[in-house]
C-alpha positions in Angstrom: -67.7 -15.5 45.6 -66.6 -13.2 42.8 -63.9 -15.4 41.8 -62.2 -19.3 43.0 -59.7 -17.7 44.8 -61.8 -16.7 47.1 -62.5 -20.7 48.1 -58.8 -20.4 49.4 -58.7 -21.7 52.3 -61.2 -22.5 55.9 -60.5 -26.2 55.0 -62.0 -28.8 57.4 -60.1 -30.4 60.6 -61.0 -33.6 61.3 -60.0 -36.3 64.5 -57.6 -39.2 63.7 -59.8 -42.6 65.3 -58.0 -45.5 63.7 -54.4 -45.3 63.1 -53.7 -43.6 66.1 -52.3 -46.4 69.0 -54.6 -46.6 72.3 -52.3 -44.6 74.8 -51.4 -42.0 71.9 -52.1 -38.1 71.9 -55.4 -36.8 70.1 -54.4 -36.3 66.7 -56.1 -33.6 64.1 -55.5 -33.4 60.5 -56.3 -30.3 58.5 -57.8 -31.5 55.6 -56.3 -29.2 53.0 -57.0 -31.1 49.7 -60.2 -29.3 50.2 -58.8 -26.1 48.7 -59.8 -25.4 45.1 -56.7 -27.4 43.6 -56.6 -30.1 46.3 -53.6 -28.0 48.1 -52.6 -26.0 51.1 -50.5 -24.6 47.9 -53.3 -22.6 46.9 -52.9 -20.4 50.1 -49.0 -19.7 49.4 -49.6 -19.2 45.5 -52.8 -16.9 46.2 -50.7 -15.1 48.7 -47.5 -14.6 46.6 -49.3 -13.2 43.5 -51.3 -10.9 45.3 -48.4 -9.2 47.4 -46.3 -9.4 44.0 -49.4 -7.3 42.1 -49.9 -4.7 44.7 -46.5 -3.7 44.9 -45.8 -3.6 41.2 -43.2 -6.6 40.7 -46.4 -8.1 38.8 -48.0 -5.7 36.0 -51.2 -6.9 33.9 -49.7 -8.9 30.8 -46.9 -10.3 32.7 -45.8 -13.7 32.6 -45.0 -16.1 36.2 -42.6 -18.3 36.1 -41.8 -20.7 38.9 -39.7 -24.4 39.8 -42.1 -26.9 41.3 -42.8 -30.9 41.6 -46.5 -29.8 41.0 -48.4 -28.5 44.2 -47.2 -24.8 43.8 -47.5 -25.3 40.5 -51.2 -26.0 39.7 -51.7 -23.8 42.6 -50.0 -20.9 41.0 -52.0 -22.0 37.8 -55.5 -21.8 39.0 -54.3 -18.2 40.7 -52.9 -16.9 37.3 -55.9 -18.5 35.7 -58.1 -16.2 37.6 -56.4 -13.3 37.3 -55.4 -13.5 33.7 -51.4 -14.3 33.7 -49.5 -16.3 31.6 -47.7 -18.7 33.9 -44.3 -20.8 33.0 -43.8 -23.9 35.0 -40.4 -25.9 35.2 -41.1 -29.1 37.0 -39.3 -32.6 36.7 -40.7 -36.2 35.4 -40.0 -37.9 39.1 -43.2 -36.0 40.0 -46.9 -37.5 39.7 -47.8 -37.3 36.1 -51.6 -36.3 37.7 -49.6 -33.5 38.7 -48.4 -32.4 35.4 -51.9 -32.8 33.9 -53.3 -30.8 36.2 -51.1 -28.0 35.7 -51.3 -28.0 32.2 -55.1 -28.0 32.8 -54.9 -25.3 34.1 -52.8 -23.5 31.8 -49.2 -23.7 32.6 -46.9 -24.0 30.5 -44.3 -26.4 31.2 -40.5 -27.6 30.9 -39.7 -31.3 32.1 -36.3 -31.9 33.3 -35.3 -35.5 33.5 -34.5 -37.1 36.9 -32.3 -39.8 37.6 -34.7 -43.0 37.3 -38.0 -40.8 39.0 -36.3 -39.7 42.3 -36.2 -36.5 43.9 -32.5 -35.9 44.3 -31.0 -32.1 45.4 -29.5 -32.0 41.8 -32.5 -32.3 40.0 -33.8 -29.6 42.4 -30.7 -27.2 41.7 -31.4 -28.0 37.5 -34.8 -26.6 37.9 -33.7 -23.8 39.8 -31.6 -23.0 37.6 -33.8 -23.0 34.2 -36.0 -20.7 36.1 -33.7 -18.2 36.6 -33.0 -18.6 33.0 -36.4 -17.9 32.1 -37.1 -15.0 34.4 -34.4 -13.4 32.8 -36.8 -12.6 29.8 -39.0 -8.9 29.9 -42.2 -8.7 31.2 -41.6 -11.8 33.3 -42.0 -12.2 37.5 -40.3 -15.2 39.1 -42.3 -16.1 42.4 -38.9 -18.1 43.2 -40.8 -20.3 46.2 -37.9 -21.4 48.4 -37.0 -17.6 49.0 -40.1 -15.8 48.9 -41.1 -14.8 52.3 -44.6 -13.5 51.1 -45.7 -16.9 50.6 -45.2 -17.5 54.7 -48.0 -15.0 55.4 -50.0 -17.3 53.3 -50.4 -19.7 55.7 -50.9 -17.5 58.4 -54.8 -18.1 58.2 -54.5 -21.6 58.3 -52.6 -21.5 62.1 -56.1 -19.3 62.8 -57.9 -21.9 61.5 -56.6 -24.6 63.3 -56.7 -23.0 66.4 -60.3 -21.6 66.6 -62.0 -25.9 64.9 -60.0 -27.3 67.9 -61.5 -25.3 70.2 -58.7 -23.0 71.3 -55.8 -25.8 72.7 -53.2 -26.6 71.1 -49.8 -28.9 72.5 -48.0 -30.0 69.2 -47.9 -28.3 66.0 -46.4 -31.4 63.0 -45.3 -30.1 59.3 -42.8 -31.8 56.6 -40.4 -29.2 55.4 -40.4 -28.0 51.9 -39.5 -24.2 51.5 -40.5 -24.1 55.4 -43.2 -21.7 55.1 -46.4 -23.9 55.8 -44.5 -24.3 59.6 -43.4 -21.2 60.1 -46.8 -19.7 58.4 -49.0 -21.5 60.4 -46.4 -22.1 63.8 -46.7 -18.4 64.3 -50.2 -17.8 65.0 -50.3 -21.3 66.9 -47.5 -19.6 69.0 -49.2 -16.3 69.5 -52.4 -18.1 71.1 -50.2 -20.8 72.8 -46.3 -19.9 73.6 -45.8 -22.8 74.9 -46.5 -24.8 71.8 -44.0 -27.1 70.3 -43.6 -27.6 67.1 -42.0 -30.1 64.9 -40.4 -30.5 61.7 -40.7 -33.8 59.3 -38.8 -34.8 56.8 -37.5 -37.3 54.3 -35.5 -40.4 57.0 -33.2 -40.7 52.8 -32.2 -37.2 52.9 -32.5 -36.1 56.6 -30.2 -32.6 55.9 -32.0 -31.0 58.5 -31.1 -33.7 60.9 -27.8 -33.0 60.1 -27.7 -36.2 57.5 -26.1 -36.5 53.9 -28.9 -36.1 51.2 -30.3 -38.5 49.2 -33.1 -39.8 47.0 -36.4 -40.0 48.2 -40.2 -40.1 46.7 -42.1 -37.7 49.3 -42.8 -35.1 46.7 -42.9 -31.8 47.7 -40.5 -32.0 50.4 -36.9 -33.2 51.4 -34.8 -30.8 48.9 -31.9 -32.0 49.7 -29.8 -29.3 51.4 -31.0 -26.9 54.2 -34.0 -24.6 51.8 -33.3 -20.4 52.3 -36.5 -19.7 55.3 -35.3 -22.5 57.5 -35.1 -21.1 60.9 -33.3 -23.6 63.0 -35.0 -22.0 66.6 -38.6 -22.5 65.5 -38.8 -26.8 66.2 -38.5 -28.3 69.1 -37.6 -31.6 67.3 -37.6 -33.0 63.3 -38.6 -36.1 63.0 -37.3 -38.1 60.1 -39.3 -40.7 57.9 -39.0 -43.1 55.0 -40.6 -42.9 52.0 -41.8 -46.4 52.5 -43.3 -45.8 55.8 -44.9 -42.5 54.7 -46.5 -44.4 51.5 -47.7 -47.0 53.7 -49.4 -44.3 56.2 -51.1 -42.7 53.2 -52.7 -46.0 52.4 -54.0 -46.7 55.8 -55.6 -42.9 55.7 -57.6 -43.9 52.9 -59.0 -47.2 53.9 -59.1 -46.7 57.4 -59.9 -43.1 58.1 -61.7 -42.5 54.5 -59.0 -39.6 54.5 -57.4 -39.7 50.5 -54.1 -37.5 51.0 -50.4 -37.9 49.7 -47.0 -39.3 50.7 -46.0 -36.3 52.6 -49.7 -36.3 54.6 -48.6 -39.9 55.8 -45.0 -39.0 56.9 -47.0 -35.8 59.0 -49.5 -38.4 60.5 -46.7 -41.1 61.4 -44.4 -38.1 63.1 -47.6 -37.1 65.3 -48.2 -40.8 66.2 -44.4 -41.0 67.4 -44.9 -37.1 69.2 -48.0 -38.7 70.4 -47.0 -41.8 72.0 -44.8 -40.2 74.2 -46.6 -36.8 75.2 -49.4 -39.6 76.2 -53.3 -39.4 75.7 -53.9 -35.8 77.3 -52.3 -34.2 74.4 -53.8 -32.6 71.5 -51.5 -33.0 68.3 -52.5 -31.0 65.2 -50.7 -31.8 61.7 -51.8 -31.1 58.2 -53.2 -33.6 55.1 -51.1 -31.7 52.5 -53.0 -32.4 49.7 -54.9 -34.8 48.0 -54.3 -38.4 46.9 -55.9 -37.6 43.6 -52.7 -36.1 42.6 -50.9 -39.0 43.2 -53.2 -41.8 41.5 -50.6 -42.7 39.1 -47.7 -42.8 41.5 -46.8 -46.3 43.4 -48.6 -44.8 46.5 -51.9 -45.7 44.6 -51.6 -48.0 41.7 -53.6 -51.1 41.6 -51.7 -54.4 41.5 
């Protein structure tokens, strides 16, 4: 490989055994903390700076600057890493401090707005937003702006091709928690190209179920659950969203590990437990695919995974 983007992506698919209930649909997870940064982030961030170079809203010596609770962000670290930008990073403290390290590992520069007691609420969101557009205002500078960028969709394209060829070409269910929306309707639209009759299915936070048509509230599933309906939501592309509690989700995440020797985050176990409830009712002649977000090493200092 001439450079680590280039290990973007092709991430395994592996069979659910143990947590799935006997009478349940087969159940796949894409594995995608096996990209370079332990995120299916990598394939949005890789995607986004690339469209944004060869079109000339990203010149050499420019600086990125970007909102994030930490996935995009180390994503859009070990990108800019590679390809020799400077890269300005506004994220929050109620995200996983493994996440901060690892962004400022990688390079990032960052500005920590303080949440209300560590939760993810929509006006923390809107306060990072904002300083972001504060930032891009300076010269030289290219705001990648995630909840609106419609490059980063394509991004996830491959992944739908992925998923479709290591199942062996059926596919009934397609499961993703809602963020920006891009991962579903990235990967949903290849899935539907090779299966029209697929249905697919939205997850989200049961605290702040907006796209349920609930109030928002506070949650801890980072990386989803913004708290009002995010800009690339398209309201025709699920057949169902399935709301879950942050409880339940950390709960599922734990079981992965022990029982399946799968180590993924909070939003990996609200994706598994929304399949399980798809699953139980499509019955055991249905094949369910949903994704492992990203890896549980970015959330070893979170409540999902400390000792005690």
């Amino acid at each position: 490989m001439n450079d680590v983007t280039a290990a973007i992506g092709n991430t395994p698919l592996v069979r659910l055994n143990k947590v799935v209930p006997a009478g349940c649909a087969e159940i796949f997870v894409k594995v995608e903390g096996q990209n370079p940064t332990g995120s299916m982030k990598d394939r949005m961030a890789l995607a986004m700076i690339a469209k944004a170079e060869d079109d000339g809203r990203l010149r050499p010596g420019d600086t990125v600057v970007e909102y994030t609770g930490g996935g995009t962000g180390a994503s859009l670290a070990l990108v800019c890493a590679a390809k020799g930008h400077r890269l300005r990073i506004v994220t929050s403290d109620a995200f996983s401090e493994d996440k901060l390290v690892q962004m400022a590992a990688l390079g990032a520069e960052l500005t920590v707005i303080s949440s209300d007691q560590g939760m993810i609420t929509k006006a923390l969101i809107l306060a990072m937003i904002e300083k972001a557009e504060q930032l891009s205002r300076q010269p030289h500078t290219f705001w990648t702006d995630q909840l609106t960028n419609t490059d980063s969709i394509a991004g996830y394209h491959p992944m739908g091709e992925e998923i479709w060829t290591q199942i062996g070409g059926r596919v009934d269910v397609f499961v993703q928690s809602i963020g920006s929306s891009a991962s579903l309707h990235g990967a949903a639209t290849p899935l539907k190209r090779h299966n029209p009759a697929l249905r697919v299915v939205a997850v989200e936070p049961a605290e702040s179920a907006v796209l349920s048509g609930g109030r928002p509230g506070a949650h801890r599933i980072e990386g989803i659950g913004i708290g009002y309906v995010p800009p690339m939501w398209d309201p025709d592309l699920p057949d169902g969203i399935v709301p879950i509690a942050t409880a339940d989700a950390e709960d599922m995440a734990r079981r992965l590990a022990r029982e399946e020797g799968l180590f993924a985050g909070t939003s990996s176990g609200a994706n598994v437990l929304a399949a399980i409830q798809v699953g139980r009712r499509l019955g055991p002649t249905a094949r369910i695919a949903t994704l492992l977000v990203d890896s549980g090493l970015k959330y070893l200092s979170t409540t999902v995974y400390q000792r005690g």
